[in-house]
C-alpha positions as CSV (number, residue, x, y, z in Angstrom):
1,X,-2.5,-24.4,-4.3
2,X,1.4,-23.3,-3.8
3,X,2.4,-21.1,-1.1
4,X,4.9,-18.4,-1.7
5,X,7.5,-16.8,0.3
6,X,7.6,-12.8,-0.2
7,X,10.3,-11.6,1.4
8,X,8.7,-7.9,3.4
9,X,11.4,-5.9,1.6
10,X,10.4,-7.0,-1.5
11,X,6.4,-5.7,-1.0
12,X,5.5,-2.8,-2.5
13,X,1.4,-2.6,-1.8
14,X,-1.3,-4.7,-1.0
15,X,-4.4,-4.0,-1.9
16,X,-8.1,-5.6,-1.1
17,X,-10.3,-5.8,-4.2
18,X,-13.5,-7.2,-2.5
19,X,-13.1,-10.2,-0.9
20,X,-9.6,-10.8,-2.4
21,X,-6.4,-9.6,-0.9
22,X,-3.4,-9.1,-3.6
23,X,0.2,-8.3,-2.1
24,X,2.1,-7.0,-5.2
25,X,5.6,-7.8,-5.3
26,X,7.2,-5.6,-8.5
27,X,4.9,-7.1,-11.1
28,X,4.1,-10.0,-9.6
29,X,0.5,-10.1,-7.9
30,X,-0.1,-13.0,-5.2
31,X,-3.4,-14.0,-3.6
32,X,-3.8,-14.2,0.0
33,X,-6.6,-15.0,2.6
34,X,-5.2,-13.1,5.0
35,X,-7.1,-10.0,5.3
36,X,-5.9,-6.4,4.9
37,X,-6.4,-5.3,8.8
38,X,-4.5,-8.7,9.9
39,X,-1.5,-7.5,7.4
40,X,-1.4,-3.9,8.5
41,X,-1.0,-5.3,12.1
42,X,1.8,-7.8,10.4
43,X,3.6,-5.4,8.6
44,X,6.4,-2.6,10.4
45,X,4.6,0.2,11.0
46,X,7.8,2.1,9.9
47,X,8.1,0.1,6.7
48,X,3.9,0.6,5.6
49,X,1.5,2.7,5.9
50,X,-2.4,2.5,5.3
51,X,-3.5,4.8,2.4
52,X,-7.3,3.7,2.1
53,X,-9.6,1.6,3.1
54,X,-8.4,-0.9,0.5
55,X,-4.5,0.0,0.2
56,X,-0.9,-0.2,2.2
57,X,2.0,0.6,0.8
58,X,5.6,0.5,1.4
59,X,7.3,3.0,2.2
60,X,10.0,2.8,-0.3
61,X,7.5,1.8,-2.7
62,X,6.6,5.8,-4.0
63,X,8.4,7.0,-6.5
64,X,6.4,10.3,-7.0
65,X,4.0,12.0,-5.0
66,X,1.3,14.0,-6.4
67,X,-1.2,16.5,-4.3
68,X,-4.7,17.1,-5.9
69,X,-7.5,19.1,-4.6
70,X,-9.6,18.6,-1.9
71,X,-7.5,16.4,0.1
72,X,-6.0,13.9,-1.7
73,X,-2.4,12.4,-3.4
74,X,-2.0,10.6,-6.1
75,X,0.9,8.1,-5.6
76,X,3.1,6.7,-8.9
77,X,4.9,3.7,-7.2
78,X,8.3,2.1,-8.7
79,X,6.3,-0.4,-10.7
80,X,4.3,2.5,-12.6
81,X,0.7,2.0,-10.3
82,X,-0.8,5.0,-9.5
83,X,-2.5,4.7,-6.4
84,X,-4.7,7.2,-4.3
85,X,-4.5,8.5,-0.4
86,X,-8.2,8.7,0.2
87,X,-9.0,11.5,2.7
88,X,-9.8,9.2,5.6
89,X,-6.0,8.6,5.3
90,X,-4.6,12.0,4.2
91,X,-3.4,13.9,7.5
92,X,-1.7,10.3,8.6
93,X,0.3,10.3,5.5
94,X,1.1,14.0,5.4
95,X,2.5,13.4,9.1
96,X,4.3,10.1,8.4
97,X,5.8,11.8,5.5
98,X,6.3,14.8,7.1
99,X,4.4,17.0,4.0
């Protein structure tokens, strides 16, 4: 078992997929055991934001945002993943984006 240093400028999302936690670096996907609320507490709060129960981005990570109905975005990210704001999540990303 290796251990990897990601550099936090380099992260684009993290995402939980059960049990796992992924951070995704470009297209690069590393396992952690940390778990997702630990890193949202870890990461800059002005670098990443929470998008769903199971996703934080970066903030520099979007490279197109995309509103749907009934209170939702759809996110394309630099790396071509399209991602969701769930609407738990939507107001907090409208105001940290200032939509």
């Amino acid at each position: 078992e290796d251990y990897i240093l990601v550099p936090i400028e380099d992260i684009l999302y993290v995402e939980t997929l059960g049990k796992l936690v992924f951070v995704y670096v470009g297209n690069q996907k590393y396992s952690t055991k940390t778990r997702l609320y630990e890193l949202e507490r870890m990461l800059p709060a002005e670098k990443f934001i929470r998008i769903s129960n199971s996703v934080i981005i970066a903030r520099n990570a979007i490279k197109k945002i995309r509103p749907t109905l009934g209170q939702k975005f759809y996110l394309t990210l630099k790396n071509g993943t399209v991602v969701d704001v769930t609407r738990t999540y939507y107001c907090r990303f409208k105001e940290y984006y200032g939509i």
